[in-house]
GUVEX-683337 format. One line per field, with one value per residue (C-alpha): x, y, z; residue number from 0. Coordinates in steps of 0.2 Angstrom, whole numbers. Layout:
N
east = (X; ...)
north = (Y; ...)
up = (Z; ...)
resi = (NUM; ...)
This chain:
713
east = (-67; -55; -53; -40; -35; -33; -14; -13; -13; -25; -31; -39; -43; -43; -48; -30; -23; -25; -16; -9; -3; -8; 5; 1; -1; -1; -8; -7; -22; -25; -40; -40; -57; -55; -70; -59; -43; -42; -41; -24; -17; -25; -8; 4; -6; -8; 11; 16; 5; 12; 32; 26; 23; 3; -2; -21; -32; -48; -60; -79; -93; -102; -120; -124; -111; -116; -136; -135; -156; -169; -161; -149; -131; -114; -99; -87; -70; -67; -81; -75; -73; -68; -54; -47; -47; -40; -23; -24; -22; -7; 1; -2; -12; -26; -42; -56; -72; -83; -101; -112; -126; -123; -105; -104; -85; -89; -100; -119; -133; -117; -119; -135; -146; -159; -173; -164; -162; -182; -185; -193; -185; -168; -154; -165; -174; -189; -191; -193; -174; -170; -174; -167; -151; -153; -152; -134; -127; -132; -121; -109; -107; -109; -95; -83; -88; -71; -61; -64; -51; -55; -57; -39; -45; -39; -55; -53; -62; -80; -86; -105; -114; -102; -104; -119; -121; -138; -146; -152; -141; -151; -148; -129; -135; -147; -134; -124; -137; -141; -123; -120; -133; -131; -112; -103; -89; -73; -63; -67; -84; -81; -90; -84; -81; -93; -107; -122; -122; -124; -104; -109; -115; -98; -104; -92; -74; -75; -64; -59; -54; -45; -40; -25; -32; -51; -56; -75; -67; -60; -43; -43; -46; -37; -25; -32; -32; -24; -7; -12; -9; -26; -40; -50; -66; -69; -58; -67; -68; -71; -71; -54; -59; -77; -79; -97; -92; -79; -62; -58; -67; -61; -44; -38; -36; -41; -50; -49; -32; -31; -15; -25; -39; -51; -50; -68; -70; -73; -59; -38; -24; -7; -5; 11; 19; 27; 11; 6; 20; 19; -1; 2; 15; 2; -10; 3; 8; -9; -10; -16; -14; -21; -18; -29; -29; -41; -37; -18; -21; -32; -42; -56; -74; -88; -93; -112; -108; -99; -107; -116; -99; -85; -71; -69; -54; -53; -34; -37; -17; -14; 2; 0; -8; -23; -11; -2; 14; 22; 20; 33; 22; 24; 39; 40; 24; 35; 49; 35; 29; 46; 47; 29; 33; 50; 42; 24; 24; 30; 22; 4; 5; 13; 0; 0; 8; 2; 13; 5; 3; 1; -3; -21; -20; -17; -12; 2; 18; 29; 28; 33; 19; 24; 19; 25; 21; 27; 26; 37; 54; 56; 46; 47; 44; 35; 38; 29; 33; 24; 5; -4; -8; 7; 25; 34; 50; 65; 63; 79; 72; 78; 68; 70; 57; 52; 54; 48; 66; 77; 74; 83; 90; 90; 106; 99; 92; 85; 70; 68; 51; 40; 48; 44; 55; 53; 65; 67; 73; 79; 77; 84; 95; 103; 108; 113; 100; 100; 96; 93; 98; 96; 90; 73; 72; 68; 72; 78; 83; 87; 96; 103; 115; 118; 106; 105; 97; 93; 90; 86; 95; 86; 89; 105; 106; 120; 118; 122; 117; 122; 124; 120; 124; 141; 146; 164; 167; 170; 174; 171; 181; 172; 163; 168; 165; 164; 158; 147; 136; 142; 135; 145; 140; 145; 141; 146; 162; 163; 156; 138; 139; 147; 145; 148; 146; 134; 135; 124; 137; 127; 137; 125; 128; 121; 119; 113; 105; 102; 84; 85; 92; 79; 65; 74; 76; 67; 63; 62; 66; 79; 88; 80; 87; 81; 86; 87; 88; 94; 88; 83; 68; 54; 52; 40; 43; 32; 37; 56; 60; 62; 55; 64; 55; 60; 58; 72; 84; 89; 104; 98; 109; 104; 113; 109; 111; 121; 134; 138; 119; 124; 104; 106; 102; 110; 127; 126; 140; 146; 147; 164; 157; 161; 153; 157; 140; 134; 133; 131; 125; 125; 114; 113; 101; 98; 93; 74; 68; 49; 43; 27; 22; 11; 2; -8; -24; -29; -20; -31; -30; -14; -18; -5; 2; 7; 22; 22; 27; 41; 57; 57; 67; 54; 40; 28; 29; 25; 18; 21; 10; 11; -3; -14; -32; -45; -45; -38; -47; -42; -54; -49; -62; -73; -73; -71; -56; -53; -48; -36; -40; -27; -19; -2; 8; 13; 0; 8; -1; 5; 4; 0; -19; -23; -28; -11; -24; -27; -24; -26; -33; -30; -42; -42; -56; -55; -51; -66; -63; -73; -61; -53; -34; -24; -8; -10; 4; -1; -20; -12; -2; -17; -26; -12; -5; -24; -29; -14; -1; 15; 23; 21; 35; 38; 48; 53; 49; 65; 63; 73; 71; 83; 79; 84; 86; 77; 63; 51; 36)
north = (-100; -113; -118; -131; -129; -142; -141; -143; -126; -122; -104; -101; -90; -90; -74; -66; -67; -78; -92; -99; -119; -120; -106; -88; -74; -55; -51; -34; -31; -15; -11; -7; -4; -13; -4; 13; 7; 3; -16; -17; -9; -22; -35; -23; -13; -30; -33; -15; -21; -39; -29; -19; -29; -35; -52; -48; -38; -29; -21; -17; -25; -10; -16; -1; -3; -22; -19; -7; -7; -17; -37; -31; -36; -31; -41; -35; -22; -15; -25; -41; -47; -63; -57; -47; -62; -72; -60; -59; -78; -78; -64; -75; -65; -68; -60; -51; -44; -32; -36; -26; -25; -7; 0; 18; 19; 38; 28; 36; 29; 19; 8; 6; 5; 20; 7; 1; 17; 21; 5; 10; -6; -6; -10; -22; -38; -31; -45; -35; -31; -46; -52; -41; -44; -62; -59; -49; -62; -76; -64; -64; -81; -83; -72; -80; -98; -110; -96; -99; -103; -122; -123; -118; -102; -85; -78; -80; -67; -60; -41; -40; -24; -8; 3; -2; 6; 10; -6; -22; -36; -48; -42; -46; -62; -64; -56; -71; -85; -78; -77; -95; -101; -92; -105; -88; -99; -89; -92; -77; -67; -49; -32; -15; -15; 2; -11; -20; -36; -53; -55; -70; -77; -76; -74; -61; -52; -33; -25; -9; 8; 23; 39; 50; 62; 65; 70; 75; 88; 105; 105; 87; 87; 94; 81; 65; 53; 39; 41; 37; 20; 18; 2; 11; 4; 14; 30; 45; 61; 53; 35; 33; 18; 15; -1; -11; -28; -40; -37; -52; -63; -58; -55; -35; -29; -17; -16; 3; 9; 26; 29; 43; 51; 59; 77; 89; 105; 112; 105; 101; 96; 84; 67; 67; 49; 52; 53; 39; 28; 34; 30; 12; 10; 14; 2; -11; -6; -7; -24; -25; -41; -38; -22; -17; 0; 10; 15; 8; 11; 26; 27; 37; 36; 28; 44; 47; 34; 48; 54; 69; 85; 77; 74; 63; 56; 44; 46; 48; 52; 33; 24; 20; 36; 36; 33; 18; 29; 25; 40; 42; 35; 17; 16; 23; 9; -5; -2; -8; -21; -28; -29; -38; -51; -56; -53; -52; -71; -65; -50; -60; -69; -54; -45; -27; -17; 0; 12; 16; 33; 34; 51; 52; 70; 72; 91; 82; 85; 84; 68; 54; 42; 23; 6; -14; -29; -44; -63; -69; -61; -55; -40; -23; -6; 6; 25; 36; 56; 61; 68; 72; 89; 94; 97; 85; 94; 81; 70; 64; 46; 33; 18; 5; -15; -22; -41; -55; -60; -45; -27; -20; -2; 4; 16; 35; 40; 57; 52; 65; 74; 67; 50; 34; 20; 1; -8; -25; -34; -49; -55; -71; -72; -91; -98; -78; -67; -47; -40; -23; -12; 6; 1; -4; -21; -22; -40; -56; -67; -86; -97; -113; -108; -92; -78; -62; -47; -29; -15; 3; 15; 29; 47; 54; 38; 30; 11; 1; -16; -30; -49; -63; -80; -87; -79; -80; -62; -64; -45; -30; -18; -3; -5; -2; -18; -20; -35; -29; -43; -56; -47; -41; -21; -13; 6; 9; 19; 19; 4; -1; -23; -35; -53; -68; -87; -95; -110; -121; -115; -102; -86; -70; -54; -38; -26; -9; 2; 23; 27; 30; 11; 5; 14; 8; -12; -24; -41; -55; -75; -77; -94; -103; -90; -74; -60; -42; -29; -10; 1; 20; 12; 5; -12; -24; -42; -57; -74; -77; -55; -37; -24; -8; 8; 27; 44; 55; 43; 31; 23; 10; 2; -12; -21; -38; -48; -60; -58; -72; -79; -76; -75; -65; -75; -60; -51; -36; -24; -24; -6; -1; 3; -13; -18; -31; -37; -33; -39; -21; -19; -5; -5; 9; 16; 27; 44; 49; 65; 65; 72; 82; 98; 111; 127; 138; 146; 153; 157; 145; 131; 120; 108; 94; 83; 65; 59; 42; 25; 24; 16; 1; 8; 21; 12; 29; 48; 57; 77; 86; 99; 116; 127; 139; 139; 127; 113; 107; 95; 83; 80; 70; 72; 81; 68; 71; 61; 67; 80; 86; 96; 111; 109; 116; 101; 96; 84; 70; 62; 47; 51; 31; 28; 44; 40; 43; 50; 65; 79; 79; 98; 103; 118; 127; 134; 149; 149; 147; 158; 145; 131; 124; 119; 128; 140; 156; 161; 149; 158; 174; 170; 164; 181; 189; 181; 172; 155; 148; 136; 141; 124; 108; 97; 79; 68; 50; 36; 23; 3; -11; -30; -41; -58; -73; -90; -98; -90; -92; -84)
up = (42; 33; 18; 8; -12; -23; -19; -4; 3; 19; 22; 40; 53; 72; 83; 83; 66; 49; 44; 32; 30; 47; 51; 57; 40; 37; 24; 13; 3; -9; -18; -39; -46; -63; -71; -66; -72; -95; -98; -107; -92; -78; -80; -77; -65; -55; -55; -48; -33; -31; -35; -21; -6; -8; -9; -10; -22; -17; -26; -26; -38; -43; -47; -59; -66; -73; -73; -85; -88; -79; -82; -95; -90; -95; -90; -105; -110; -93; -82; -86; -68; -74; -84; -71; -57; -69; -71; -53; -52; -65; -54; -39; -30; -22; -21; -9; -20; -11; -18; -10; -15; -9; -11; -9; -16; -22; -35; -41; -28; -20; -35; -36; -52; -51; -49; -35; -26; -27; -18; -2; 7; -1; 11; 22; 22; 11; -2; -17; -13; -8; -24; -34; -23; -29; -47; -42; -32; -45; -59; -47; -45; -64; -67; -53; -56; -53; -47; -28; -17; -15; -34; -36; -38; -30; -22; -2; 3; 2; 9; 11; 12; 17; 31; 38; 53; 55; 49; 55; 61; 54; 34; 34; 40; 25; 13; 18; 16; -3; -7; -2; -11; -27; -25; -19; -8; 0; 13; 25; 25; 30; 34; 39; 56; 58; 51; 63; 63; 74; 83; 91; 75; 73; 53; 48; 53; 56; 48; 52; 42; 47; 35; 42; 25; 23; 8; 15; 27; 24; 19; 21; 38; 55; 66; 70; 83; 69; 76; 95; 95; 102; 99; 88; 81; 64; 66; 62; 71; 89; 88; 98; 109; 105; 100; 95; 95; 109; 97; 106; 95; 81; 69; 69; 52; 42; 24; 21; 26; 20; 9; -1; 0; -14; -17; -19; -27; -10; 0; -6; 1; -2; 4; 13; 11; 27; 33; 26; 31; 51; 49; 44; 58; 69; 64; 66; 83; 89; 85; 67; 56; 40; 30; 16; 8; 0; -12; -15; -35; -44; -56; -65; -66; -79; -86; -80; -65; -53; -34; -39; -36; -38; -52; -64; -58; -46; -42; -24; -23; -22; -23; -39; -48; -61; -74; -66; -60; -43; -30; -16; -3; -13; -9; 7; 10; 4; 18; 30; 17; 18; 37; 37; 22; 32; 52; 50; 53; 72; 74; 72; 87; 98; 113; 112; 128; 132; 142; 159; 151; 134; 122; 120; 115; 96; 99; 111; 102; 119; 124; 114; 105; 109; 110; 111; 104; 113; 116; 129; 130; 113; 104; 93; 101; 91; 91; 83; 80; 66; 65; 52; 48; 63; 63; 77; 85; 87; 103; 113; 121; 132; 132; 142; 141; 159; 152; 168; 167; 163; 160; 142; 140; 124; 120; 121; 101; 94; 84; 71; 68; 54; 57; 65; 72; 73; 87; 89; 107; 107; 90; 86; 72; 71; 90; 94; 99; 97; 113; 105; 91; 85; 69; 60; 52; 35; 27; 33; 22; 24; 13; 20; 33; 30; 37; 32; 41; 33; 45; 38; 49; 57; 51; 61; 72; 72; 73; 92; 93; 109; 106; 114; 113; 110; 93; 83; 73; 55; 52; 66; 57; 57; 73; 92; 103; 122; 130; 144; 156; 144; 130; 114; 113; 94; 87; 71; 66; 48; 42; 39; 40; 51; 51; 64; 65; 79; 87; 75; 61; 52; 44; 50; 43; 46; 35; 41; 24; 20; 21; 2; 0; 10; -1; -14; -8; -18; -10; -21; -25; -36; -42; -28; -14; -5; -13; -10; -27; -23; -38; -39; -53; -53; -51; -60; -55; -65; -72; -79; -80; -69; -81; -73; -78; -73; -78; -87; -83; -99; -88; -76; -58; -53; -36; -34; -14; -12; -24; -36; -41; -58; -63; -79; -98; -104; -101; -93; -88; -71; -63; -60; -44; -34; -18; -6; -3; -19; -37; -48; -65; -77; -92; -104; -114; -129; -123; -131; -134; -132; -148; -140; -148; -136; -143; -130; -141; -123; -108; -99; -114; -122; -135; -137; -152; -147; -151; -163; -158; -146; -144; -135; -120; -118; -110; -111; -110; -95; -95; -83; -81; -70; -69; -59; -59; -50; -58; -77; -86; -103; -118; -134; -149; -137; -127; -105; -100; -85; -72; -57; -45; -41; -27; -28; -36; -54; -60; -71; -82; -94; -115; -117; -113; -126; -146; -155; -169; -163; -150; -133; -126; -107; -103; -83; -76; -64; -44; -35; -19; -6; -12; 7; 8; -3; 5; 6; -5; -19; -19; -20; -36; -45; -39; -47; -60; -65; -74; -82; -88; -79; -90; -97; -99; -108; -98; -105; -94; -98; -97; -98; -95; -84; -89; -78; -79; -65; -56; -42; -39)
resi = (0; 1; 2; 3; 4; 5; 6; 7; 8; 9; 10; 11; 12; 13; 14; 15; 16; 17; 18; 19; 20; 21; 22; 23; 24; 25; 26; 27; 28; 29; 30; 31; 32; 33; 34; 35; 36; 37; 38; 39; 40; 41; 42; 43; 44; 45; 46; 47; 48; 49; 50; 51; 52; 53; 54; 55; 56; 57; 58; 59; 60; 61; 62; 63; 64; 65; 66; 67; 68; 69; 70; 71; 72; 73; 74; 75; 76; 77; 78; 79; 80; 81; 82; 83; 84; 85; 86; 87; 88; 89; 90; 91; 92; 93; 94; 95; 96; 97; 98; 99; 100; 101; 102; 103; 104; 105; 106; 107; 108; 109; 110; 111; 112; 113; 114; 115; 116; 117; 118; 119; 120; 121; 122; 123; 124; 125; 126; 127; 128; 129; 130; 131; 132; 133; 134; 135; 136; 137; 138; 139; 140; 141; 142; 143; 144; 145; 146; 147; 148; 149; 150; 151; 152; 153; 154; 155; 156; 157; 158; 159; 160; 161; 162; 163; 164; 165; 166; 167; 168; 169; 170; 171; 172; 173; 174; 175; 176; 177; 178; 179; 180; 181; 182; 183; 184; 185; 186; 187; 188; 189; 190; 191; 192; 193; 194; 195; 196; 197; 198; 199; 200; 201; 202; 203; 204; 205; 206; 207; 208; 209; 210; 211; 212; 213; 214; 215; 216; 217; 218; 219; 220; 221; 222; 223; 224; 225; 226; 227; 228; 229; 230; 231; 232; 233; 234; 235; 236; 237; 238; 239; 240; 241; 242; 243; 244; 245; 246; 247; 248; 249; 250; 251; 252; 253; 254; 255; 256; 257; 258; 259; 260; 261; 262; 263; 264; 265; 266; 267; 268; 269; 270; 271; 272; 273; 274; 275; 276; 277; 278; 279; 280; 281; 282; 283; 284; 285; 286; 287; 288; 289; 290; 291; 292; 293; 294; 295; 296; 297; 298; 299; 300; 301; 302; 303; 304; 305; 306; 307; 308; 309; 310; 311; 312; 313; 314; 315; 316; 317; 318; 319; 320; 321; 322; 323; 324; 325; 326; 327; 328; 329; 330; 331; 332; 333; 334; 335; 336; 337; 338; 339; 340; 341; 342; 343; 344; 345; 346; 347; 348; 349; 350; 351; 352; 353; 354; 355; 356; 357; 358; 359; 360; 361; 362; 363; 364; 365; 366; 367; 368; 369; 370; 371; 372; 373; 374; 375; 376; 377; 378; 379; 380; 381; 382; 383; 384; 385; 386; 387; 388; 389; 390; 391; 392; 393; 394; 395; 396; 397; 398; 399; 400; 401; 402; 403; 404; 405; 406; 407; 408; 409; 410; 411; 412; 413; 414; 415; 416; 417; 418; 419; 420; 421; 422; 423; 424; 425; 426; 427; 428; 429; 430; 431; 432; 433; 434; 435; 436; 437; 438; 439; 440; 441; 442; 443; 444; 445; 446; 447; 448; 449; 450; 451; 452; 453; 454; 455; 456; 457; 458; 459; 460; 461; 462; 463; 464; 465; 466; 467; 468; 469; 470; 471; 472; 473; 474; 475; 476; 477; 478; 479; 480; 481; 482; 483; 484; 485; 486; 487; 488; 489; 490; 491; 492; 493; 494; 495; 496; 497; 498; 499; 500; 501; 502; 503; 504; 505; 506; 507; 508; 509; 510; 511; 512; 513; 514; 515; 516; 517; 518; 519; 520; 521; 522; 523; 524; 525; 526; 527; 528; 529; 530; 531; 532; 533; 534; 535; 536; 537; 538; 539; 540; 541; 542; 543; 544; 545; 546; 547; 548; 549; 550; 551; 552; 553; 554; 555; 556; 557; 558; 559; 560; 561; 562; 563; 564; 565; 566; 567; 568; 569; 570; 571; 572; 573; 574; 575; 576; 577; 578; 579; 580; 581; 582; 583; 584; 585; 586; 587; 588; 589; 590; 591; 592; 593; 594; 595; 596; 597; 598; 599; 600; 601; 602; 603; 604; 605; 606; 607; 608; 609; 610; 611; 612; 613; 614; 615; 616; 617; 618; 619; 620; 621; 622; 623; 624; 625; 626; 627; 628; 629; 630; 631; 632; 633; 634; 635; 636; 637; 638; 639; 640; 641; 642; 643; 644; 645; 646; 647; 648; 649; 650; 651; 652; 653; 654; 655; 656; 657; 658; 659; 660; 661; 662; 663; 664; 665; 666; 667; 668; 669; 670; 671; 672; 673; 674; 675; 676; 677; 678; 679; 680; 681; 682; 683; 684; 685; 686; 687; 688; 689; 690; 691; 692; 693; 694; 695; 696; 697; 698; 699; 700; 701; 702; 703; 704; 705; 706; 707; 708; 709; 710; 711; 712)
């Protein structure tokens, strides 16, 4: 599977990792159903997911929700495919469409028309479905025509079928042969890794999916084996090591990476982004070279197009919610986004090591969870002490790496519980290597001679890193140094950077970053340079401008790495707060009030007035809403919007999306007693306190725009 674009640019994949100009590629990938998600809202939607790390979109083609009647298509408002790949494109992203024919995706029939789901031989070789397939494929193709990689297009990737497992290898074959002759024409075909189909056709690449949060299972589901660091196949309930194909052959990767999970009536629970985060590291540590999540943004269903008994919302407690807001587990996600865009190019061609005795209990909270990557000398470890669904207690660890040449002792750490840790040995930075360091790295940034490294420091561990290689101190104020073997041994005192000068002349520094900063670190290419934003907003990065957004907070920082890129048109005033490493802006806005008026008719009902036009430093209104019952849906005009499912958190929904024209009414229905997942304590309070709204709160979400004057996608 290769492919070159007009440009130049060659895509490719051999049976480790992809690649990318002939060089070894991670991609990030994150699904967004554009049918669930308002056209006017797709652009900005799509740039959240680029500010936040992803270089690829996924989403399904729901074929019910196109064949509207027997031959009768629809491809327009919010199923206009080809609009939406088209914004992808201008974003620079590229693409992955998941055609079918069947889908699932909580969708009615799994996407398919009802005539389709009366065929006797649908979902196999029988040709009246074959047929009818056809007709889908050749929309398709209609619908996506120029927009293919090798067209200059940004569609490299094509997913057949979906979770197949009980089929006939020979389908997926035929699904491909159609789809090629209807002029559909990626760069990589692929299929759920739980799928049958011919590996030594060597058609299509498995990938795999894994949900640390299960939306089908009471309470979400009990601990899972996701954070074993195990070679899973399609993780489920006791798929740890069964594998139906040689994983040799292929790339690892993953097209559904649960960072959410889709609530029922029956069973609740909160996605914790801690969770979240720990899952992900797994998946990397055991060897994984493609990420894509499902589902990385929410959405809400084509009313009458739901799976029988669930909402209408589609939120799945994404990263990026229903109504485009971004959940602590984005950013939490983005410190390893980071790590990937900056290593990743590394960590594809690294083996994975097993310890000679690793944790293959989940209910194992003694012993640590750990694992290596390496190729040659030079690797990351990977700890994990988080599980799902489990507190972790603090683990006190020495590690030590058995390297052919040299063996490398890592300074004693206490890894906290609900944490993970990524540590690097011998990482090359310039001519001077690190032979370790008690620190995750998040960025490296290289511009000219000068080489910057961010590491995120590790919750109550103070940083100790050794040197190698002849290297001339700039600055080691701050830190206490010993040289040791003839390596340069520093641990932090009371600074958090240090730079030196290698041999070939380059200026290093280090600079070691909160947890906080790190969530909030924003990688991006400034004026021709690697640069690195700190900001407590939200950042939406596109063209020649930042739009900063962030809720009931009209002033905005912004620090800017390295000092002196002078990249504003506009003056902006420098914080009073100076840094040395930094450039740090203020910018100042006026505060808003959100004019939002609610009345409760019922205890279980509040009906809300919309505020008018807004500012222009108020990109939207958030309502919080606190309330006990079962669930709480929103109608406008006796129209079904959507819905939330109680669970114990404030559900926030953005005023935006709703007709200024009239009012919007929130209505709870009554607990349901064999609802799964829910705390004790809070049931009790709704038992006695009953259906109600305990508050609703308007809260203005500020933006302003920093525009630059040179800008590089």
């Amino acid at each position: 599977m290769s492919a070159k674009a007009p440009n130049g640019t060659t895509l490719s994949a051999n049976s480790q990792y992809f690649e990318k100009d002939g060089k070894p590629w991670f991609p990030l990938m994150g699904e967004i159903h554009y049918n669930r998600v308002l056209p006017q809202e797709w652009e900005k939607e799509i740039i959240k997911m680029k500010s936040g790390g992803l270089s690829v979109v996924a989403t399904y083609i729901f074929w019910n929700e196109h064949e509207t009647a027997k031959d009768v298509w629809d491809w327009k408002g919010n199923k206009d495919l080809k609009k939406f790949i088209s914004l992808c494109q201008k974003h620079h992203m590229y693409v992955w469409l998941r055609i079918g024919p069947w889908s699932h995706g909580e969708q009615l029939n799994g996407g398919y028309p009802d005539w389709i789901q009366k065929m006797k031989g649908h979902r196999s070789n029988d040709p009246a479905y074959l047929k009818e397939s056809t007709k889908l494929f050749n929309q398709i193709s209609e619908q996506t025509k120029g927009l293919y990689f090798v067209q200059g297009g940004p569609i490299i990737g094509i997913q057949l079928e979906n979770e197949y497992a009980s089929g006939q290898a020979e389908h997926i074959s035929k699904l491909k042969e159609i789809a090629q002759q209807a002029q559909i024409n990626p760069v990589y075909w692929s299929v759920t890794a739980n799928t049958v189909f011919d590996d030594k056709k060597m058609e299509v690449i498995p990938l795999q999916g894994s949900y640390p949060y299960r939306g089908w299972e009471k309470g979400g589901g009990s601990a899972t084996k996701d954070f074993l660091y195990g070679n899973d196949q399609w993780i489920m309930t006791d798929a740890l090591g069964k594998v139906f194909y040689d994983v040799n052959m292929f790339p690892k990767g993953l097209c559904e990476q649960g960072c959410g999970s889709q609530m029922m009536f029956a069973n609740r629970f909160v996605i914790q982004p801690e969770v979240v985060e720990a899952h992900l590291q797994n998946q990397i540590g055991r060897g994984m070279n493609l990420i894509g999540y499902y589902m990385f943004h929410g959405g809400t269903q084509t009313p009458g197009l739901k799976e029988p008994g669930l909402p209408e919302s589609y939120d799945f407690q994404s990263p990026i919610s229903e109504f485009g807001l971004l959940r602590p587990s984005y950013k939490y996600l983005k410190v390893l986004h980071t790590f990937i865009h900056d290593f990743g190019s590394d960590l594809t061609t690294m083996q994975v090591y097993e310890p000679q005795n690793p944790v293959r209990d989940e209910m194992d909270t003694k012993n640590l969870r750990y694992v290596a990557r390496a190729k040659g000398n030079s690797g990351f470890l990977f700890l994990g002490n988080t599980q799902v669904q489990v507190r972790m207690a603090d683990k006190t660890v020495s590690m030590q790496v058995n390297l052919p040449g040299e063996t490398i002792h890592f300074p004693e750490l206490t890894l906290k519980g609900q944490t993970t840790a990524i540590l690097p040995f011998n990482l090359k930075v310039g001519s001077a290597v690190i032979k370790y360091v008690t620190a995750q790295p998040l960025a490296r940034l290289i511009n000219g001679k000068n080489i910057t490294l961010f590491f995120q420091q590790l919750p109550g561990v103070k940083p100790q890193l050794s040197l190698s290689g002849t290297v001339n101190p700039n600055s080691f104020k701050g830190w206490q140094s010993q040289l040791k073997n003839k390596e340069l041994q520093l641990t932090a005192n009371n600074k958090s950077d240090l730079s030196f000068s290698d041999t070939d002349g380059n200026h290093i520094t280090l600079v070691f970053l909160t947890r906080k900063q790190a969530e909030n670190a924003w990688r991006i290419q400034l004026n021709n340079q690697n640069a690195l934003f700190l900001t407590d907003a939200d950042v939406l990065a596109e063209n020649d401008k930042i739009t900063l957004q962030q809720a009931g907070q009209p002033n905005f920082k912004l620090m800017v790495y390295p000092k002196g890129l002078n990249a504003f048109t506009q003056k902006i005033q420098p914080s009073a707060q100076a840094s040395a490493l930094f450039d740090t802006y203020e910018k100042k806005t006026p505060v808003y009030i959100p004019k939002v008026a609610v009345r409760y008719p019922k205890k279980e009902t509040a009906v809300i007035s919309l505020p008018p036009a807004l500012p222009n430093n108020v990109n939207d209104v958030i309502l919080n809403i606190n309330y006990l019952g079962n669930a709480c849906k929103i109608t406008q005009n006796d129209k079904y919007i959507t819905d939330n499912l109680y669970n114990g958190t404030v559900w926030e929904i953005a005023l935006n999306r709703f007709s200024k024209q009239s009012d919007v009414e929130l209505t709870i229905t009554n607990w349901d007693n064999k609802t799964t997942g829910i705390p004790a304590d809070l049931v009790e309070e709704i038992k006695t306190k009953g259906t109600m709204f305990k508050s609703i709160k308007a809260v203005s979400q500020y933006q302003t725009i920093f525009r630059f004057k040179n800008w590089n996608n």
